[in-house]
C-alpha positions in Angstrom: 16.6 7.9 23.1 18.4 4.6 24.4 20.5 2.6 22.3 18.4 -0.5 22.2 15.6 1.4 20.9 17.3 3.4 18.3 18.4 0.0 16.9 14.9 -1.3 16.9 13.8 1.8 15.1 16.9 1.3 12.5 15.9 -2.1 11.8 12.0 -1.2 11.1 13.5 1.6 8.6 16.0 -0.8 7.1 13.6 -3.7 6.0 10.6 -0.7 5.4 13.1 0.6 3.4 13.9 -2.7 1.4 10.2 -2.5 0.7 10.4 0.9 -0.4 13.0 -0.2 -3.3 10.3 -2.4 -4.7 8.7 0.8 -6.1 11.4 1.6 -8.3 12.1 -2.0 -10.6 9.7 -1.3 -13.2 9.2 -2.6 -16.8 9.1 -0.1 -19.3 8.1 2.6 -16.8 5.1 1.1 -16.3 4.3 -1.7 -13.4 7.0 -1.7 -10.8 7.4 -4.7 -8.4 5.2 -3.2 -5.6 2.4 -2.7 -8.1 2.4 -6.5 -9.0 2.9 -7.6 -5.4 -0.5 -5.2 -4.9 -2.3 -6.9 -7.7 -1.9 -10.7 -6.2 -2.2 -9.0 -2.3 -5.6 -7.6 -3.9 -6.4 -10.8 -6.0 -5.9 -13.0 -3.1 -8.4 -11.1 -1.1 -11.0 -11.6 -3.8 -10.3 -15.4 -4.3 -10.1 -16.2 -0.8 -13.8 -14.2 -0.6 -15.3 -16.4 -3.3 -13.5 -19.7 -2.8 -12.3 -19.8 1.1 -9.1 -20.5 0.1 -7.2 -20.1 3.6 -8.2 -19.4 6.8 -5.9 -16.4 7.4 -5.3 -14.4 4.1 -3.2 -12.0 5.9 -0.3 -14.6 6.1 -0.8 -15.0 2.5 -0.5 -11.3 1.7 2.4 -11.3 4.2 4.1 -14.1 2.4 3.2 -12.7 -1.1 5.8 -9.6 -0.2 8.0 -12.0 1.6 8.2 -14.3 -2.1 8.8 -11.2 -3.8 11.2 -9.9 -1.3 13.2 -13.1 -0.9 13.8 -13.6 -5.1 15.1 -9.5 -5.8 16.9 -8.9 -2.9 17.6 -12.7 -1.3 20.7 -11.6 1.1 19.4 -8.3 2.0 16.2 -9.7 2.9 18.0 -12.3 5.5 19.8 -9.6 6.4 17.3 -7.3 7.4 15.0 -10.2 9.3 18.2 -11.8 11.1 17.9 -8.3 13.2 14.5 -8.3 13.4 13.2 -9.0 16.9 10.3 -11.2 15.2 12.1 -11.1 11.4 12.7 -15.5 12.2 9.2 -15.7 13.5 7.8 -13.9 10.7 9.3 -16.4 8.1 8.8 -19.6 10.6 5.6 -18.8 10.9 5.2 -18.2 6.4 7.1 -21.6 6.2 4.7 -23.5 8.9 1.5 -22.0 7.6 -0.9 -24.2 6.2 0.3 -25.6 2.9 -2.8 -24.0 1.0 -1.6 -21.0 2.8 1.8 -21.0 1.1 0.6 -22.8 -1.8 -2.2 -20.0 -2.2 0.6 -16.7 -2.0 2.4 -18.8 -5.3 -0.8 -18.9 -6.9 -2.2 -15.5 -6.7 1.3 -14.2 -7.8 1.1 -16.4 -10.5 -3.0 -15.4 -11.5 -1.8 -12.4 -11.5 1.5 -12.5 -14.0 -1.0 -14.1 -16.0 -4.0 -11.6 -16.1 -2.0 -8.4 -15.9 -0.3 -10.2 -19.0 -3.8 -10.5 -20.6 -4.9 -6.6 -19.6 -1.4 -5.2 -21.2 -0.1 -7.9 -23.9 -2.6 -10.5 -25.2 -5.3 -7.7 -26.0 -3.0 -5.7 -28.3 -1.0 -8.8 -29.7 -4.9 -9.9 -30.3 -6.0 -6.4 -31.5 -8.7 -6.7 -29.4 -10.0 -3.8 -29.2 -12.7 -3.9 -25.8 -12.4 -1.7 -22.5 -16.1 -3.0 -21.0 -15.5 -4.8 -18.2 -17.6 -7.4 -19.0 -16.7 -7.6 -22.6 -13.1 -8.1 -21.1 -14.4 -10.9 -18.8 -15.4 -13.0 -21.9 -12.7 -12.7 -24.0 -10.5 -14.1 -21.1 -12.9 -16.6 -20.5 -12.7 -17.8 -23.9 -9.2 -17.3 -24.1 -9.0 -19.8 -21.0 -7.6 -17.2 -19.1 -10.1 -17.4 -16.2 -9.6 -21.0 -15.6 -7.2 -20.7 -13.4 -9.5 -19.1 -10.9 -11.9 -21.7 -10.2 -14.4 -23.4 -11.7 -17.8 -20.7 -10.9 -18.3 -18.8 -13.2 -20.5 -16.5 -10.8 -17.5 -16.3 -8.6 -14.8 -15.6 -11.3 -16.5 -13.0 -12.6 -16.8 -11.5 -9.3 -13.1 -11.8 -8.6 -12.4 -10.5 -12.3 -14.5 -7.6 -11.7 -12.6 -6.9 -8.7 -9.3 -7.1 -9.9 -10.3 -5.2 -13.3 -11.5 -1.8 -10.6 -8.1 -2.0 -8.3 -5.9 -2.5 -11.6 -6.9 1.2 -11.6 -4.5 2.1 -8.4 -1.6 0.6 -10.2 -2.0 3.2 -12.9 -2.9 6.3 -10.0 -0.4 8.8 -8.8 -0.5 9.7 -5.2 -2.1 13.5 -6.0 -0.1 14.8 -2.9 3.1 14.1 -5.0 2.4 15.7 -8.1 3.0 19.1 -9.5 0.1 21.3 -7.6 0.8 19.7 -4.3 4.5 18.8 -3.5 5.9 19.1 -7.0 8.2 15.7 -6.8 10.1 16.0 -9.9 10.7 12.2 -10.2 9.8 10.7 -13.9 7.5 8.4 -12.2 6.0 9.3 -9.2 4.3 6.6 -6.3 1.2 4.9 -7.5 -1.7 4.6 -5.0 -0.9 0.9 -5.3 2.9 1.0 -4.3 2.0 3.3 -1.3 -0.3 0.0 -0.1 2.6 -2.3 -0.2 4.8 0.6 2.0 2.1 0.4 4.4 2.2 -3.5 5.0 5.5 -4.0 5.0 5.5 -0.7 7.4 3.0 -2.1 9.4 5.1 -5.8 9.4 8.6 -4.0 10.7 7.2 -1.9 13.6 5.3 -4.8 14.8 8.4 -6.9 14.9 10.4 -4.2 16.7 7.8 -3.2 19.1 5.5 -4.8 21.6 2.4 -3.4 20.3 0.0 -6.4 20.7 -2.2 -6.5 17.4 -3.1 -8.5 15.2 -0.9 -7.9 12.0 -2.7 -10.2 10.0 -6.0 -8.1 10.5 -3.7 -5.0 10.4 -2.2 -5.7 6.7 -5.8 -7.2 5.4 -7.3 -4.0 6.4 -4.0 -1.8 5.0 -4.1 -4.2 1.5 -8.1 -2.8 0.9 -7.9 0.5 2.9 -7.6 3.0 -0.2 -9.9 0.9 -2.9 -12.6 3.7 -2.6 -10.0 6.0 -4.3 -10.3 4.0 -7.5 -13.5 5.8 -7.7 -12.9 9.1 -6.3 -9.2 9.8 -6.7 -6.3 10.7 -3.7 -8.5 13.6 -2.2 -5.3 15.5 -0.2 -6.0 17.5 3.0 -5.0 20.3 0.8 -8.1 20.2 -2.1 -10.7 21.4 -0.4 -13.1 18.8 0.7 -14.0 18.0 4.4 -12.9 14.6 6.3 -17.1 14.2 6.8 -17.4 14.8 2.8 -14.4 12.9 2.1 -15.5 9.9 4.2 -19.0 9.8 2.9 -18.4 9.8 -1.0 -15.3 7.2 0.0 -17.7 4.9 1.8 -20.2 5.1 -1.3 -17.3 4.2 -3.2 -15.7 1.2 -0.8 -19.5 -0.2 -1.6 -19.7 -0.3 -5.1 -15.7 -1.6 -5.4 -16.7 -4.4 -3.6 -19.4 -5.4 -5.6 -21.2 -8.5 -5.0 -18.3 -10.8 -3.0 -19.1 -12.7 -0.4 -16.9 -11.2 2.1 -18.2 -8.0 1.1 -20.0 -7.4 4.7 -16.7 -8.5 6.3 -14.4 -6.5 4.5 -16.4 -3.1 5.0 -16.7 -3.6 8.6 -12.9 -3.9 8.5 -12.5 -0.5 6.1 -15.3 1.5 8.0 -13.3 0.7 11.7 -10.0 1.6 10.3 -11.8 5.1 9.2 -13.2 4.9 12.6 -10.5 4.2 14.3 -12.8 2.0 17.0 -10.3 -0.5 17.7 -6.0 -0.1 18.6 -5.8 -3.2 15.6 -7.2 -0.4 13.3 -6.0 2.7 15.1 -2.4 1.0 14.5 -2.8 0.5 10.7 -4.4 4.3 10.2 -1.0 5.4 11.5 1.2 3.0 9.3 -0.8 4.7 6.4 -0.3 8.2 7.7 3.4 7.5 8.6 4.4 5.9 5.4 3.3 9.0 3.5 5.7 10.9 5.9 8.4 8.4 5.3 8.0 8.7 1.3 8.1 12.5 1.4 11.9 12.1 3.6 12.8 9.4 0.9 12.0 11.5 -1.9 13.7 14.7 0.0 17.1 12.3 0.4 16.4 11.5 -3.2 16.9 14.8 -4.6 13.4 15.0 -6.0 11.5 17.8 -4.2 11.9 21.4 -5.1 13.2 24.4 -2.7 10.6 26.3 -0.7 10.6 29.4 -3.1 9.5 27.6 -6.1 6.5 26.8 -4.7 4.5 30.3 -5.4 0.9 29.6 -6.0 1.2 26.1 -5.2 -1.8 24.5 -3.3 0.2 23.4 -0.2 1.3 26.8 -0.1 -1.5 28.6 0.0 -2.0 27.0 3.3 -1.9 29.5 5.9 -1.0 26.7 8.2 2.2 26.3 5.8 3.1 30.1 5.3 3.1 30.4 9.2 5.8 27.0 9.4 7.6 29.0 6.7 8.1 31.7 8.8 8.7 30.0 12.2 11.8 28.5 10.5 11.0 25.5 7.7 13.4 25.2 5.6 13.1 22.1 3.6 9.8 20.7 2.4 9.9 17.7 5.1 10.2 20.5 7.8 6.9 20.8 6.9 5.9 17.6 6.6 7.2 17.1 9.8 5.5 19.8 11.5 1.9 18.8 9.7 1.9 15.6 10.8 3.6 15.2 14.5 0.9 15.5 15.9 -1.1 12.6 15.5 0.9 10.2 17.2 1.1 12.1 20.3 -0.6 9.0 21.8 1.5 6.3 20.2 5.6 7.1 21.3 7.0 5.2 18.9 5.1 6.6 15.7 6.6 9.8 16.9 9.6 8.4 17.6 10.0 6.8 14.0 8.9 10.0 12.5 12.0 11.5 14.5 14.3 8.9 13.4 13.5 9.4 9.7 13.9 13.5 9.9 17.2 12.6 11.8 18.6 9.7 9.3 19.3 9.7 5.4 17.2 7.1 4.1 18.2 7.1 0.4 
């Protein structure tokens, strides 16, 4: 691998990585910084559907983690982008967007401070005791807590609704990591939510590094909604059981009744059913950033110290695997041999997928 291209990979990882640390700030053990990024990423996306509030929302997402980014970790963040091969356009392009564009990243982050306030202080500071959806909707509407949405009522519920479902992803584990797949021994292991924001900002460094010619903003729109049918029907693993046909059609049931009745429901589906499909290099590009980033966690959390030794893994469903046994006995000796092995395949037609998957096997990255 040539020098120049070992650097651009180094780069990606770094600010990926930067990302990555967002998981770990939480409050109480409960909401970290990546899960409140997710919420006004996901917030956005439902006020923008209702109330047109840019004409790009993926700079918006993009600048959401960029706001975030920029406050925690100000010098690391400059750091990272001043080696970057498009880290100054990136942030030219944030600070030259439209100023409803900008203005609109500051004011989902703020919607959303205020609503996940509502969801986990004002209702038990209230003693309000209501879970209904709907029920929930009025009281913040009387509290004046929906104001700051719009002024439809038709639309805020909408957007409401669909914040209220994907506040769900914040609270689920990635299955894969917990103690009958991979056994991470971590006190808090990576919500569906946080493994979203490692996507994007994935997604965001390997397009700076490397000529690939998509359109990120389409790319981290898609990545931001991709998993919202699992707030229905869980992280289904390649280890439990269920087919990729089953899986997709009991997903796609669920993508549907997430969405519920926003207006850009047709538009966003179109944009979840190709990135299942694969039908276009935009989506084919964010499927791997959400396959890759899995493998990247998995070397993280390996570097980390959190996952177990191979023989303490008896019974285990990865382990029953006969797929795994048989990598077992060819010579894996760590639990991102395997990983490894599993998943270098599917980027045989994408070099520098594989070649990042190399890098991070090669590299301590915590």
């Amino acid at each position: 691998m040539a020098d120049n291209e070992k650097n651009k990979l180094k780069n990606a990882i770094e600010f990926y990585m930067l990302a990555n640390n967002l998981k770990y700030v939480t409050k109480d053990n409960k909401q970290s910084l990546a899960d409140q990024i997710y919420g006004a990423m996901i917030l956005a996306v439902a006020m923008n559907s209702e109330y047109h509030k840019t004409e790009n929302i993926g700079e918006t997402i993009k600048a959401i983690l960029f706001r975030i980014l920029n406050f925690y970790y100000p010098n690391e963040t400059k750091e990272c982008i001043d080696k970057m091969s498009k880290g100054t356009t990136f942030i030219t392009n944030i600070n030259k967007s439209s100023m409803e564009s900008s203005n609109f990243a500051l004011e989902s982050t703020m919607s959303e401070l205020a609503l996940e306030y509502f969801f986990e202080n004002f209702l038990f500071e209230e003693e309000i005791d209501v879970k209904n959806c709907d029920e929930l909707y009025t009281v913040a509407k009387n509290y004046g807590i929906i104001d700051r949405l719009g002024n439809d009522e038709v639309k805020n519920y909408e957007i409401f609704k669909f914040y209220y479902n994907n506040r769900i992803l914040k609270k689920k584990e990635r299955s894969g990591w917990n103690s009958t797949h991979w056994n991470v021994s971590i006190n808090r292991i990576e919500r569906i939510s946080e493994h979203i924001v490692g996507t994007i900002a994935l997604a965001i460094a390997l397009d700076s590094e490397f000529d690939f010619k998509v359109d990120i903003d389409k790319v981290i729109t898609a990545l931001c909604i991709h998993e919202i049918g699992e707030i229905r029907i869980g992280d289904i693993t390649p280890f439990d059981g269920v087919t990729p046909d089953e899986k997709k059609k009991i997903e796609h049931k669920a993508m549907v009744e997430v969405l519920g009745n926003l207006k850009d429901k047709d538009l966003l589906l179109n944009m979840l059913f190709s990135f299942d499909e694969q039908d276009t290099f935009d989506s084919k590009f964010a499927r791997y950033c959400d396959k890759l980033e899995a493998d990247i966690q998995a070397k993280v959390y390996q570097d980390m110290g959190y996952l177990c030794l191979l023989d303490e893994y008896e019974g285990n469903v990865v382990f029953n695997s006969s797929r795994v046994q048989q990598m077992i006995r060819d010579g894996a000796t760590t639990l991102f041999d395997i990983w490894y092995e599993l998943d270098k395949g599917i980027y045989t037609d994408e070099p520098v997928f594989t070649k990042t998957l190399q890098f991070v096997r090669d590299n301590k990255l915590k």
